[in-house]
N, C-alpha and C positions, 0 to 999 in steps of 0.2 A: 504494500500500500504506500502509498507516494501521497502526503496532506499538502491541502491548499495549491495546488498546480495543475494548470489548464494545459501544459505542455508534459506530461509527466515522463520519467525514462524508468520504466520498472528492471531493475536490476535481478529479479527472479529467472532463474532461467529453468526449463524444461526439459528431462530427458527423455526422448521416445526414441523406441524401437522402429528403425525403417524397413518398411519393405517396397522393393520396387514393384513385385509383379499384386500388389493390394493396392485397393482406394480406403487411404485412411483421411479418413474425415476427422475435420479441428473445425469448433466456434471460440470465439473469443467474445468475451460478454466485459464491458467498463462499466463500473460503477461509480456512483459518489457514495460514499460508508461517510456516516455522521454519527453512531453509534459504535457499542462494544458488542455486538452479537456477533452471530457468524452467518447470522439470516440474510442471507440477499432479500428478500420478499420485502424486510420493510427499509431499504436502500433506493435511492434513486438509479434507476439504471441509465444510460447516457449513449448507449450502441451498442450492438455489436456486428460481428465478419465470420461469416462460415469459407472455407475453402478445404483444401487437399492438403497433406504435406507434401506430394508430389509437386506442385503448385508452389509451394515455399521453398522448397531446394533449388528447385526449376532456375527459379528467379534470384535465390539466394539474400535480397530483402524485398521484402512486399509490400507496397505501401496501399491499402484501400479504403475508403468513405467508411464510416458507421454507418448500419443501417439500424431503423428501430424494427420491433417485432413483426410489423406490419409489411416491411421491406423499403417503408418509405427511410429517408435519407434522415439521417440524425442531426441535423445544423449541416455545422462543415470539418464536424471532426473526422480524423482518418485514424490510422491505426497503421505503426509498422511494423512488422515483424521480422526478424534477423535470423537466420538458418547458417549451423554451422557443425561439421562431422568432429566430433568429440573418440579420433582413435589417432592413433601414431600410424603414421601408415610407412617408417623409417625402416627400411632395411641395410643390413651388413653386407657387403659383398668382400669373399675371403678370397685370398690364394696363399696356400699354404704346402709348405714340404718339407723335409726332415732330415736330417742325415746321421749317420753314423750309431742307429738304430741297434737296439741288443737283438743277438741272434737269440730266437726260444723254441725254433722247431728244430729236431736232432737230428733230423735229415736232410734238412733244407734252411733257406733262409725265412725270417716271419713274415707274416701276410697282416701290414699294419693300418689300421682304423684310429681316425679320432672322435673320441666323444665330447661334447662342451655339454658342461652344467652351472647351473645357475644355483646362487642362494637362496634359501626363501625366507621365511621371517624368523621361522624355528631352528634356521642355523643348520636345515638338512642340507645335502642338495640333490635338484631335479634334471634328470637330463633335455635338453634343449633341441639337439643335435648331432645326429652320427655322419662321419665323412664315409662312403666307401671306402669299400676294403683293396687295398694293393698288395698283390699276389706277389710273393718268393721278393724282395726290395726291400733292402736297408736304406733305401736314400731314393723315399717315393717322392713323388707330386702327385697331391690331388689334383683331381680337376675343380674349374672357379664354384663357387656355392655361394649362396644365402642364406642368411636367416633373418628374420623377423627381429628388431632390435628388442622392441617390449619382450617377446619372448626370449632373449638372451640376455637381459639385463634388468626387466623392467621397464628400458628408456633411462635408465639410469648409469652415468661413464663410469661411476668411479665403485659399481658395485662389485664385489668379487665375481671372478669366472675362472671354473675352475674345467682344464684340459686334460683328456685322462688319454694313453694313445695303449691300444693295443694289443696281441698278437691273437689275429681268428685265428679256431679253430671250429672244421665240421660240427664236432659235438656239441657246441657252445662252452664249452669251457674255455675260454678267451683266457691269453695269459698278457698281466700285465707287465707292459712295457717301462712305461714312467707316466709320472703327473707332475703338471705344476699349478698355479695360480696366477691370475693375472687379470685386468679389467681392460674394458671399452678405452680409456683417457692413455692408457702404455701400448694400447693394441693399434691405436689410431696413428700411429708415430713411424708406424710403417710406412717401407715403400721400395720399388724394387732394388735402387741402388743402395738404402740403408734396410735392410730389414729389421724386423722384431723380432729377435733370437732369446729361446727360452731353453733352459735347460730341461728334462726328462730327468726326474728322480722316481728310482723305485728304494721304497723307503728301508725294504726288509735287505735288500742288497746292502745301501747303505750300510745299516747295523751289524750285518756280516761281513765286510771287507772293508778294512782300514783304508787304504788306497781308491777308495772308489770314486769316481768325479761324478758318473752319468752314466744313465742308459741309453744317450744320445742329445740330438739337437731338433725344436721344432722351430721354423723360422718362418714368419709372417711377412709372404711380399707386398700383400694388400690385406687391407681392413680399412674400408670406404665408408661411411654412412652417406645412403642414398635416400630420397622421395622417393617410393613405389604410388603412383596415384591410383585410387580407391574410384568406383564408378560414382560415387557422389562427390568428389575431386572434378572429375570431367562433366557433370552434370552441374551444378556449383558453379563453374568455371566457365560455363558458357557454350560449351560442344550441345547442340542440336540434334534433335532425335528425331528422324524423318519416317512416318508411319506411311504406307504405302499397301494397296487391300488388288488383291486378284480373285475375281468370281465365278467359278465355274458354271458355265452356259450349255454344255452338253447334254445331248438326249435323253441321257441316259436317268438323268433327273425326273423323267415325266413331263408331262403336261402340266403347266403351272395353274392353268384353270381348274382344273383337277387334285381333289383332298388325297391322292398319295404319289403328290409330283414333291419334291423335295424343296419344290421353288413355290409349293403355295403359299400364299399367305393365309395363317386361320382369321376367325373371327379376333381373336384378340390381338392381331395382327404383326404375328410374329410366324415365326420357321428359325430352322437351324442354323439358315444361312443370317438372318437378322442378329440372333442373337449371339453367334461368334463376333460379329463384328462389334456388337455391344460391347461382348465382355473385354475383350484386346483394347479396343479404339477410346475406350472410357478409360483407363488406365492411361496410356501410351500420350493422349491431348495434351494430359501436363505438360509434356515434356516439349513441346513444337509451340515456340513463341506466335506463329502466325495464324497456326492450325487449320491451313490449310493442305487437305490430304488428296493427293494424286489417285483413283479408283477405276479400274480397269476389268476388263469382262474378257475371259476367251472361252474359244469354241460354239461359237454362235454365227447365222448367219444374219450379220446386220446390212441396215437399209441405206444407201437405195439399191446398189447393186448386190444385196445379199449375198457378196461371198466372205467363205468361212473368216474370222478372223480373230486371234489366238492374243491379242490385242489391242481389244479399243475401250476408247475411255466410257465410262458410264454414263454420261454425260453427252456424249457425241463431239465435244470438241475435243482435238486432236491439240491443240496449241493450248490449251489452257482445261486439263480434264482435272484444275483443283475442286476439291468440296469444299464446302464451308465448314469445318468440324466435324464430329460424328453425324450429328443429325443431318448435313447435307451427303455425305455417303448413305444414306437409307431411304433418303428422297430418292437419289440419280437414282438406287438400285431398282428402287419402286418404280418409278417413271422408266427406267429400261425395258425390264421385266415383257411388258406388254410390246414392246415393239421391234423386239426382235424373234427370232427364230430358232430355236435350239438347236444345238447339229453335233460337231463332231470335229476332230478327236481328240483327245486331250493332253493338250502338250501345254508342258510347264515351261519348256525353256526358253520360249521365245519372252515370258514375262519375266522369268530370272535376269535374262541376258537384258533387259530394258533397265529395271533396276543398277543392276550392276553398271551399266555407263553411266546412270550418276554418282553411283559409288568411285566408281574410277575417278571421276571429275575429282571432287573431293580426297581422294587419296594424292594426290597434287600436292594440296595444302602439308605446310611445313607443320603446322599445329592440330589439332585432334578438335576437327571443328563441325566435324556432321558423322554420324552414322545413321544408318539404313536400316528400317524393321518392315522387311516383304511380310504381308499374312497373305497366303493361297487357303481359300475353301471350296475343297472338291467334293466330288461325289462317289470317285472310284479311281481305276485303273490307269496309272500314266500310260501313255498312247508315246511317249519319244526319251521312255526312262533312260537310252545310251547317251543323247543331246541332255537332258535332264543332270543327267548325275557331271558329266561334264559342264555344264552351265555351275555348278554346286562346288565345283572344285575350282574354276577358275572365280568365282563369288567369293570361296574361304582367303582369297587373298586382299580382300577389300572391305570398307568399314561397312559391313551387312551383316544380317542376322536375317533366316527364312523361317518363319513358321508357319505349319500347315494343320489347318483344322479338316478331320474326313468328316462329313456327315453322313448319315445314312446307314446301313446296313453294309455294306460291299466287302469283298477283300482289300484290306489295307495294306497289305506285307510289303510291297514294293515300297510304304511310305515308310514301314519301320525301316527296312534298309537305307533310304535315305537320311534317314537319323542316325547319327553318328555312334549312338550309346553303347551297338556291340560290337567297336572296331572302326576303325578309319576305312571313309569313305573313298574310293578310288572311281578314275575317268575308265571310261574303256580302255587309254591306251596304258593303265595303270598308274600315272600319277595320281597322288591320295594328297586327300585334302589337308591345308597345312593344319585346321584349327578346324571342330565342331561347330556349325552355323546353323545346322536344320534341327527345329525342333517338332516333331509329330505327336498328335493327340488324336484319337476318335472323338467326336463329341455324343457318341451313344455314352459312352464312361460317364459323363457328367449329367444326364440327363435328370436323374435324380438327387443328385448333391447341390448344394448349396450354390445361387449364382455366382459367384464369385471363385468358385474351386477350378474353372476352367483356365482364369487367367492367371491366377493364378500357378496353373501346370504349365504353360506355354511360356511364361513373360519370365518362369524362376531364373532359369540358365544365361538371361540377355542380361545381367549387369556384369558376369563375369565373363561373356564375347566380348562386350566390348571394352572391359578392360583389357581382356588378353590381346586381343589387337593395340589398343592405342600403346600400353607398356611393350608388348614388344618390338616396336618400330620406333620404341624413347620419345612421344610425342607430348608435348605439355597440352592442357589444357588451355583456349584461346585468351581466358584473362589471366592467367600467371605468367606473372615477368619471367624472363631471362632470366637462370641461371648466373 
């Protein structure tokens, strides 16, 4: 509570759990309190602002009018609100090798691993981090690695880390090599012409041989603390999220006039294809500052010259086939519906490959400033799955993410396989996809569960696409400075 101020900055802050593929709904309610209760009821109320957190991250501060109960406008107070991700998203990146390592196999040379552990408050410790194992080498290199700095220290430099290295064996009775001690603030100090060179003490050797220095040397050529950016990093930051809907138009659907054409509309004037688009398109608006959504139809014979075509805008124009937000993708759909002609066959890639050139566009950009989220709702069997899965593979290399809602009854298998979940997707000519983009649902699954369970299924995997693309290409966020 903030007394006597018409400008107030409440200092209270909030912690919620985000989810991206959910509609979490926030009101914010001002009051003026002139009492000691806790009643709002007998407080004067002064505004308030319903929106999304989606909406708030989006935009990252959000400034809007008060509205009173009624929805009319509260004076000319507004309300701002400030969004900001409360995680360390700092990673280590290591390069680490060793030399002059104790021999502990009697027939060979040791096969040595390092472990890092961390303190914890009871003075145990936890392990953090295993390096693979190098086979028969006293004087390994691993290869580079990270770890997560909060998990290796807390985010703390100067907390103890404790390095244990040691000799596999098959059976798991690992023998040890040496350990030492050491933090983040001595580890950082590294670098490939100076290293961080730590001695390997085994303690029981120690105590048994007078003469003993070490069980060898571990020596630190890097220990970097880097940004890993987080998908509300790039979201936060400005990167635009471009939703884009393909509708399947084939025969195969039925007669839409017709109560078991896939494309009827019931009386309450929905179908399966309406409300996949609901559920995805309600979500995904956050995030697209304009929201205006590009909405496309194949496998139809549209007019005037009715032949087939595997992409035209819902809308009929070709120069400009935006919606106005979800509601204007359900209009075009509606308004199509009746004027075209259902036909044939069903081919996905010519609408992949559409998308993808504006993915490519965008992959241009030095900064991580648009990704791409295709939804396809089919009714059955891809018709050009060798063009298809090829379209998917050359797509995994672009800021895209595809997902496909099946409606209806039909065999799906051809879509599970396009879904990446049991194995890397490969072209005919066997290049495999560099990164998981296609995600598959039937929406029979969801028919009975909760509205929300669908987008839930579809939308989970796309914060971490598009993190994995923009980190792997090292691209920042559009409003974070330079390095």
């Amino acid at each position: 509570m903030v007394k006597n101020c018409l400008d107030p900055k409440f200092s209270k802050k909030f912690l919620i759990d985000y989810y991206f593929e959910q509609v979490q709904k926030l009101k914010f309610g001002v009051y003026d309190i002139d009492n000691e209760t806790f009643d709002l009821g007998d407080d004067d109320f002064l505004g308030e602002f319903e929106c999304t957190l989606g909406q708030i991250v989006s935009s990252k501060k959000l400034t809007r009018p008060l509205v009173l109960h009624n929805g009319k406008p509260a004076g000319k107070g507004t309300i701002t609100i400030f969004a900001e991700e409360v995680k360390d998203n700092r990673v280590v990146n290591f390069e680490v090798q060793a030399r002059k390592l104790d021999k502990k196999d009697f027939w060979g040379k040791s096969d040595p691993y390092l472990e890092f552990c961390k303190q914890t408050e009871d003075g145990k410790w936890q392990m953090v981090h295993r390096t693979e194992v190098i086979k028969r080498n006293l004087n390994p290199t691993w290869k580079p690695y990270k770890i997560p700095l909060q998990s290796l220290c807390n985010s703390d430099l100067q907390k103890p880390i404790k390095v244990t290295c040691y000799d596999y064996d098959n059976d798991g009775s690992h023998d040890l090599i040496g350990t030492f001690e050491t933090n983040m603030q001595m580890l950082q100090m590294a670098s490939q012409s100076s290293p961080a060179e730590f001695e390997c003490i085994n303690s029981k050797k120690k105590q048994k041989k007078r003469r003993y220095r070490n069980s060898g040397i571990v020596s630190f050529k890097l220990c970097q603390i880097v940004k890993e950016y987080s998908f509300l990093d790039y979201i936060m930051g400005g990167c635009q999220m471009n939703f884009i809907v393909g509708i399947d138009f084939t025969g195969s659907n039925g007669d839409p006039r017709k109560p078991d054409s896939l494309h009827y509309i019931s009386p309450n004037g929905f179908n399966e294809y309406l409300m996949a688009i609901w559920s995805v398109g309600m979500i995904i608006q956050d995030y697209d500052t304009d929201k205006l959504f590009p909405a496309f139809g194949f496998g139809a014979q549209i007019p005037p010259n009715w032949q087939v075509s595997h992409e035209f805008p819902l809308n009929f124009n070709s120069t400009n086939p935006f919606c106005a937000g979800v509601e204007g993708i359900i209009d075009a759909y509606r308004n199509c519906l009746p004027q075209v002609k259902l036909h044939g066959p069903t081919n996905f890639s010519p609408i992949i490959n559409h998308v993808a050139g504006f993915a490519a566009a965008a992959a241009q950009q030095p900064i991580a400033s648009q990704y791409f989220i295709l939804l396809i709702i089919t009714d059955g069997v891809i018709t050009d799955l060798d063009n298809t899965r090829q379209a998917i593979v050359n797509a995994s290399k672009l800021p895209m993410s595809i997902i496909i809602v099946g409606v209806g009854g039909a065999d799906f298998s051809a879509m599970e396989f396009l879904d990446g979940d049991d194995g890397v997707l490969k072209s005919p000519t066997g290049e495999a996809a560099i990164r998981d983009i296609v995600q598959f649902v039937p929406f029979r699954k969801f028919q009975n569960a909760a509205k929300e369970a669908l987008a839930q299924s579809v939308l989970a995997e796309v914060p971490q696409q598009v993190v994995c693309y923009f980190n792997t290409r090292k691209l920042r966020p559009p409003n974070e400075p330079n390095p």
